[in-house]
C-alpha positions in Angstrom: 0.0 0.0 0.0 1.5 3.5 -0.8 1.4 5.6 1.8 1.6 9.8 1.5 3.4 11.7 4.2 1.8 14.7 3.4 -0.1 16.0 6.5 -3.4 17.6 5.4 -3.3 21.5 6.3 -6.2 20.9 8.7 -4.8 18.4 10.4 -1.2 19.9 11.1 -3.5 22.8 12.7 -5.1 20.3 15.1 -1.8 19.2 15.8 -0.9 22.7 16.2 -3.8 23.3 18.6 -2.6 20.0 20.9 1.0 21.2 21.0 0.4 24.8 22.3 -2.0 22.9 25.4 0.8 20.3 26.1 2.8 23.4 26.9 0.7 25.4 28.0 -1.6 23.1 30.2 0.3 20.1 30.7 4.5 20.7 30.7 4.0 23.3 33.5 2.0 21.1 35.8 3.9 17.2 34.8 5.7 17.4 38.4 3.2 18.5 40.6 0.8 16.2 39.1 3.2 13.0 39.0 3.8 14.1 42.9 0.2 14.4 43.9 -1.2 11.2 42.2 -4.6 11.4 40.6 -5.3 14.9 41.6 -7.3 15.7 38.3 -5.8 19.1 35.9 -9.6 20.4 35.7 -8.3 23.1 33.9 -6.8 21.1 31.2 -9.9 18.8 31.1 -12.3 21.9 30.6 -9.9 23.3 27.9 -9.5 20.1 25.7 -12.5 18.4 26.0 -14.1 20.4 23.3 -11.4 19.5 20.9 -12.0 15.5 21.9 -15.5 16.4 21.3 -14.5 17.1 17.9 -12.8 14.1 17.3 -15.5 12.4 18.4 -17.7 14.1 15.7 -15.7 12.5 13.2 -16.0 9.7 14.3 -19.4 9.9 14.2 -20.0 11.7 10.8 -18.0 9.0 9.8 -21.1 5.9 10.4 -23.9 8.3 9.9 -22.2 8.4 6.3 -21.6 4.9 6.0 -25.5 4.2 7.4 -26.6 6.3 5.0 -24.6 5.2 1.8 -22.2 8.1 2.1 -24.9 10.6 0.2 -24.9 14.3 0.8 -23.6 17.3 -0.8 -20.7 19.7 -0.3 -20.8 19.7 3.9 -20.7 16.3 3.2 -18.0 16.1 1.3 -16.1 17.8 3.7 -17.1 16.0 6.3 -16.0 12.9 5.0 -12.7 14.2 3.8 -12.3 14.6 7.3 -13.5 11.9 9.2 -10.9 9.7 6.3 -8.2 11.3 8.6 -9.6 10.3 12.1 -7.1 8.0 13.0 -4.2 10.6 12.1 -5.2 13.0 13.3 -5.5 11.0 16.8 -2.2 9.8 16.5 -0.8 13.0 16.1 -2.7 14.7 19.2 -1.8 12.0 21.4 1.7 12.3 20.3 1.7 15.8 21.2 -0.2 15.5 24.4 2.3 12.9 25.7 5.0 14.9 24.9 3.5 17.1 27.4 2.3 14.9 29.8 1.2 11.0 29.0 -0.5 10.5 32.6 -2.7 13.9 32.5 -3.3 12.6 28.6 -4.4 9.4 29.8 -6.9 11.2 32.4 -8.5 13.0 29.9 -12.2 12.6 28.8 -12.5 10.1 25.8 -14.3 7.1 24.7 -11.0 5.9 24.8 -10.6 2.0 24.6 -14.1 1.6 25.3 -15.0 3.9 22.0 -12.4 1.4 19.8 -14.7 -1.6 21.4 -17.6 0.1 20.3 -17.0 0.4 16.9 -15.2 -3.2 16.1 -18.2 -4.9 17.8 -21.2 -3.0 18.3 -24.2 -2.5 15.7 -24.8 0.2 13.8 -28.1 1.4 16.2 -25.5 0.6 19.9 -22.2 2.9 17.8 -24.8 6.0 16.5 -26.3 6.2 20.6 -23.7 5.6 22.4 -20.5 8.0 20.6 -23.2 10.9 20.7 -22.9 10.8 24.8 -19.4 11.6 23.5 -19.6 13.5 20.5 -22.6 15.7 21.5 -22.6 16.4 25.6 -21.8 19.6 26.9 -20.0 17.9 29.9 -16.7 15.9 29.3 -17.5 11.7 29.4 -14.7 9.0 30.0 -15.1 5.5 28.9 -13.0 2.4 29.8 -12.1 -1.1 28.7 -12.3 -3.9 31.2 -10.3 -6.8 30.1 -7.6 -7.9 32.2 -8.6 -10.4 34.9 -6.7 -11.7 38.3 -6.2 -14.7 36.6 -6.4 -13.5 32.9 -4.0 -11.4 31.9 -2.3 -11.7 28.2 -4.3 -15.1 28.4 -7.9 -14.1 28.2 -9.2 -17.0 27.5 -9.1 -18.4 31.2 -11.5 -15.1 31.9 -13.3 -16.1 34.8 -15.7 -13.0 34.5 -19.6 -14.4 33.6 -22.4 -12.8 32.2 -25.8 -14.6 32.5 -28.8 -14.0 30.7 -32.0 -13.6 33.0 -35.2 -13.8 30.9 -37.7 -13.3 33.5 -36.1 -9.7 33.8 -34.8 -9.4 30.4 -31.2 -8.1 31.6 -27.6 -9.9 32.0 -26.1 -10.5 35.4 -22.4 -9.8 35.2 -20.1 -11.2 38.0 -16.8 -10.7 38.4 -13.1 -8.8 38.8 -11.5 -6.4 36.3 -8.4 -5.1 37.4 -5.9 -2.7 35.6 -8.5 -0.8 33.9 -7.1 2.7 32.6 -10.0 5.4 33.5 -11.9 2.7 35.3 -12.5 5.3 38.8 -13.2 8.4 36.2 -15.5 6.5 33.9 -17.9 5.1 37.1 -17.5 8.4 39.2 -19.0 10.4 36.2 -22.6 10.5 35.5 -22.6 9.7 31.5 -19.4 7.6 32.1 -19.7 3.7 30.9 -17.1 1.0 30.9 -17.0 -1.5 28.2 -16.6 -4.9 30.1 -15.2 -8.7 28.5 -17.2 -11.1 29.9 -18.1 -15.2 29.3 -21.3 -16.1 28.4 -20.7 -19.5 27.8 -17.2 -21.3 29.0 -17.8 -24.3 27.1 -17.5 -22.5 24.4 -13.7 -20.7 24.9 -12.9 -17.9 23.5 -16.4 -17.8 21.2 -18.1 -17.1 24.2 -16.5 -14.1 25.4 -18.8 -11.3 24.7 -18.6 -7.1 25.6 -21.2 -5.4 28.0 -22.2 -1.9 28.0 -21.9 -0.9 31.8 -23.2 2.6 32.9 -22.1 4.5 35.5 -24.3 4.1 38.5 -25.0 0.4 37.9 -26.0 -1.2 41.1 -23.8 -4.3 41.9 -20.8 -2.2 40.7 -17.7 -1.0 43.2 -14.3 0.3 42.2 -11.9 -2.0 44.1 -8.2 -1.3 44.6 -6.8 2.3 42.9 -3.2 1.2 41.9 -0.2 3.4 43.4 2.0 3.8 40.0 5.6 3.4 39.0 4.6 6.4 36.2 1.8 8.1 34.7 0.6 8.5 37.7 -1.7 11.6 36.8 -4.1 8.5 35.5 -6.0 6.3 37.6 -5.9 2.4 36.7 -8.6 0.8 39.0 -9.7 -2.7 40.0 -13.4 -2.8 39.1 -15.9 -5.6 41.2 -19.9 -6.8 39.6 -21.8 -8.5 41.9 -24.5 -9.5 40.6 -24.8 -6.1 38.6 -27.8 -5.5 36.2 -27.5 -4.1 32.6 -30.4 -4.3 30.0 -30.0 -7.0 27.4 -29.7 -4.3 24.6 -26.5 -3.7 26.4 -24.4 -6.2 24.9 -22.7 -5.4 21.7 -22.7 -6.8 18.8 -25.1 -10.3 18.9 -25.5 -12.5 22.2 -24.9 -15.3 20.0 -22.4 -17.9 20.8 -20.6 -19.2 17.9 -17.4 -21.9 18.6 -16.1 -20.9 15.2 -13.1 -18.5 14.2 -15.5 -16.0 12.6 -17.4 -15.3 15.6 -17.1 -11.8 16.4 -17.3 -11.6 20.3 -13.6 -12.3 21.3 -12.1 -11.3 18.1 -14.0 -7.7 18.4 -11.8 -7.1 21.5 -8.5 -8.3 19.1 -9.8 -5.9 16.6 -9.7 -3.2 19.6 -6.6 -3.7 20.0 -5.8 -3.0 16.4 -6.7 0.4 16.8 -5.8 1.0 20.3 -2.3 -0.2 20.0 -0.7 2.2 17.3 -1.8 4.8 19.8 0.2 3.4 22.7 2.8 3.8 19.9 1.9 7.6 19.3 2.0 8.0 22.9 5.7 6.0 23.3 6.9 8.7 20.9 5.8 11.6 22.3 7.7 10.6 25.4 10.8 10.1 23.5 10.8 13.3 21.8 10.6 15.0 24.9 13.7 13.4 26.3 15.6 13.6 23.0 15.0 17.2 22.8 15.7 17.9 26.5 18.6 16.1 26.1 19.6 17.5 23.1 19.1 21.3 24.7 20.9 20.5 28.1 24.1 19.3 25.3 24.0 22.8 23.7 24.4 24.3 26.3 27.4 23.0 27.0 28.7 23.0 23.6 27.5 19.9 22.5 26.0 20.0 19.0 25.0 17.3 17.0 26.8 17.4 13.1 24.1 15.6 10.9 26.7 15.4 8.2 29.7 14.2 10.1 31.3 10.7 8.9 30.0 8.5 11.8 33.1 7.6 12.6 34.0 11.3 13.7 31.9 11.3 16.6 31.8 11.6 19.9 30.2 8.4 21.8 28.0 11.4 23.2 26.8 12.1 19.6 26.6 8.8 18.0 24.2 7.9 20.8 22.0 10.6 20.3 22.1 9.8 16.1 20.8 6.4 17.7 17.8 7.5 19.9 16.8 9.9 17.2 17.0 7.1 14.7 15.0 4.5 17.0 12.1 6.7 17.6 11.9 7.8 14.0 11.4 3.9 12.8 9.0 3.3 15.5 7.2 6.9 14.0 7.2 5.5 10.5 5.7 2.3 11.3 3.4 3.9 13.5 1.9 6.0 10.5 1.7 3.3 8.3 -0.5 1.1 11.1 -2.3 4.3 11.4 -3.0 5.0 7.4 -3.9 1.3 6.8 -6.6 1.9 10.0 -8.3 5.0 8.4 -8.2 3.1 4.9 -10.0 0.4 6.9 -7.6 -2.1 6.1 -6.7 -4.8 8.4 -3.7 -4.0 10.6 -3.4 -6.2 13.5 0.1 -7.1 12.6 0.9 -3.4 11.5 -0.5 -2.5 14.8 1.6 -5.0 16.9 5.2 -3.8 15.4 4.4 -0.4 15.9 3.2 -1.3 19.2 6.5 -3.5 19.9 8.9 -0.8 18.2 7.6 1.8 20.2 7.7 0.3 23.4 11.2 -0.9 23.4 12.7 2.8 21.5 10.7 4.9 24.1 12.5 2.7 26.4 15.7 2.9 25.9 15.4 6.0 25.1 14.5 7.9 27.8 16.9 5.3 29.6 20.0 6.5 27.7 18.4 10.2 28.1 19.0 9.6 32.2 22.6 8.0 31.1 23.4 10.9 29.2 22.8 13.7 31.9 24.5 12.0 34.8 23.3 12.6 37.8 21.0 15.7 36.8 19.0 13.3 34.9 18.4 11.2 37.8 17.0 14.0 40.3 14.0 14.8 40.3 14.8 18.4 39.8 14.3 17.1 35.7 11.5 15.5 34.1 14.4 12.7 32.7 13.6 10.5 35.7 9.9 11.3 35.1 10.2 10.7 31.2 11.8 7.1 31.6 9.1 5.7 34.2 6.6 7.0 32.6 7.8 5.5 29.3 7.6 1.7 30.9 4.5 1.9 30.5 4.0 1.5 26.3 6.2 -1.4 26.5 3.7 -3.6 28.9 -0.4 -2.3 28.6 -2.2 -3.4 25.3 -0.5 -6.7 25.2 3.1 -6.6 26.4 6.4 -6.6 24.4 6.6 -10.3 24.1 3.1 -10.9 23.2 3.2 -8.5 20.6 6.3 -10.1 19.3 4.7 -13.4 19.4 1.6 -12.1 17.8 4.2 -10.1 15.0 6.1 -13.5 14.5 2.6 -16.2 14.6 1.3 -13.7 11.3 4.4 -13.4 9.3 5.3 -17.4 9.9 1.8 -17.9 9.8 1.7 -20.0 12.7 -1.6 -20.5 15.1 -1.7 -19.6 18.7 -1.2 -23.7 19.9 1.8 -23.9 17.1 4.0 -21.2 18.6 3.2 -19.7 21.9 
């Protein structure tokens, strides 16, 4: 597939618009923030969530065009020239907004992975009514996925979570443990806030019975359990989520309630297809982080005289300079295979393995990266009188949520060997 890496005008101004509030709303508040865990930036959230709003509207002029054959005249055109760019333009705001923060970007109001579940499983009826709560309130909504188990983690098909259909009442009881859940305390504490929860509706039936639940804030029989104390990005909250016995209508379920023990059912491979587009923006975010240590790094060498000569035979420079010609070049391939998991996604192509290289890439440059940043500035990059130190732990992070490094290799390796799950694992 050819790819162009000409930026449309409108978009560059988005990513304009996200720069100018990482610096202005997020740089100048990363420390206190980091140093006062989950204390929301409500100024922050109040200045961006119109501008999520907006992606949200592309999203959504996106399906009302598709439900409606894509007719429509010159607004429509325009809409759907823009909307074709979602997933950029995405990529490119949360590339900026981790540059200046990635744990006040990951508290911000977004459908967030529960939006990405929504549209790879839901019907066309559950994606047009619920992405309005987000694309039309006034008030800023979170959403969250739900996943990740005690005793399910990159293995979900041991999820002991169960959903079970009561007729009498027509509604699903879901009981249950989610832990891990990015957003999960923000998305039940707030009025219009819902959670997208991975359940079993039949174990029998493995993975073809795992199914996705719509679960509304307010739910009866749902508690936030334990509100993890993090290593970084700890301006987010990742929560432990408990259903006992908790009630949601039978419309609630996306996509059909049907249990099919083939590889075409949808249930289970809805949440794979999530992570197709989730993942290449865990690789956006990765980068971000990365450019923030190259360039502090790079600034902090200045000023002692330290340039870097792009033109210089390799083997006339310093150690100092080769290793910053190395991080530079590291983050720039997990950038190019980012965009191309990214363009592939808004040509509605399927990306999973584009998506787990950039994913894989990312995780490991941002990584060492931010590692060599620390290295590089002695002890000044270890206090935390710098963000360095902040930088590197936050940057752990891309390398482990939305499937770790290993799985993502393994999943990279099973599609270009073409090998099953059992075959190499």
């Amino acid at each position: 597939m050819a790819i162009s890496f000409e930026i449309p005008d409108y978009v560059q101004q988005m990513a304009q618009m996200a720069s100018f509030l990482a610096q202005t709303y997020m740089r100048p508040y990363a420390r206190q923030l980091d140093e006062n865990e989950h204390e929301r930036p409500v100024e922050f959230i109040n200045a961006i969530w119109p501008i999520l709003r907006d992606q949200q509207k592309a999203s959504l002029d996106k399906l009302v065009m598709s439900s409606n054959g894509g007719n429509g005249g010159g607004e429509q055109s325009e809409k759907k020239k823009r909307s074709s760019t979602r997933n950029l333009q995405l990529m490119l705001m949360v590339e900026q907004l981790s540059w200046g923060d990635a744990g006040i970007y990951l508290c911000l109001p977004s459908p967030a992975l529960g939006g990405f579940a929504i549209e790879a499983v839901g019907t066309t009826e559950q994606k047009l009514r619920l992405l309005r709560r987000f694309a039309e309130g006034d008030k800023p909504v979170w959403g969250a996925m739900a996943i990740t188990e005690p005793g399910a983690g990159s293995d979900n098909s041991s999820m002991a979570t169960t959903a079970v259909f009561d007729e009498e009442h027509n509604e699903w009881i879901i009981n249950g443990e989610k832990i891990f859940i990015t957003s999960g305390k923000l998305a039940l504490e707030e009025s219009n806030g819902l959670v997208i929860v991975w359940a079993t509706v039949n174990k029998e039936a493995g993975r073809a019975g795992i199914k996705p639940f719509v679960v509304e804030a307010g739910t009866p029989g749902v508690s936030i359990g334990k509100v993890e104390i993090k290593h970084g990005i700890r301006a987010s909250d990742t929560a432990a989520i408990v259903f006992n016995n908790a009630r949601i209508p039978a419309d609630n379920i996306l996509g059909s309630p049907e249990v099919q023990a083939t590889k075409e059912d949808k249930g289970f491979k809805g949440a794979m297809a999530t992570f197709d587009a989730s993942r290449p923006m865990v690789a956006a975010s990765a980068i971000g982080i990365g450019r923030a240590a190259i360039e502090f790094v790079k600034e902090k060498l200045a000023e002692q005289g330290v340039t870097i000569p792009y033109d210089a035979p390799y083997h006339k420079l310093t150690a100092v300079q080769r290793d910053v010609l190395e991080m530079e070049a590291q983050l720039r391939a997990a950038y190019l295979l980012t965009l191309r998991s990214i363009a592939m996604l808004d040509e509605g192509l399927h990306n999973s393995l584009e998506a787990s290289m950039a994913k894989v890439k990312a995780g490991k440059a941002v990584t060492w990266v931010t590692q060599k940043a620390v290295e590089l500035l002695g002890m000044m990059g270890y206090s935390r009188e710098w963000l360095v130190e902040k930088w590197m732990r936050d940057g752990k992070i891309n390398d482990i949520y939305e499937g770790t490094g290993q799985i993502n290799t393994l999943i990279v390796a099973r599609r270009i060997l073409g090998y099953t799950r059992r075959e190499l694992a």
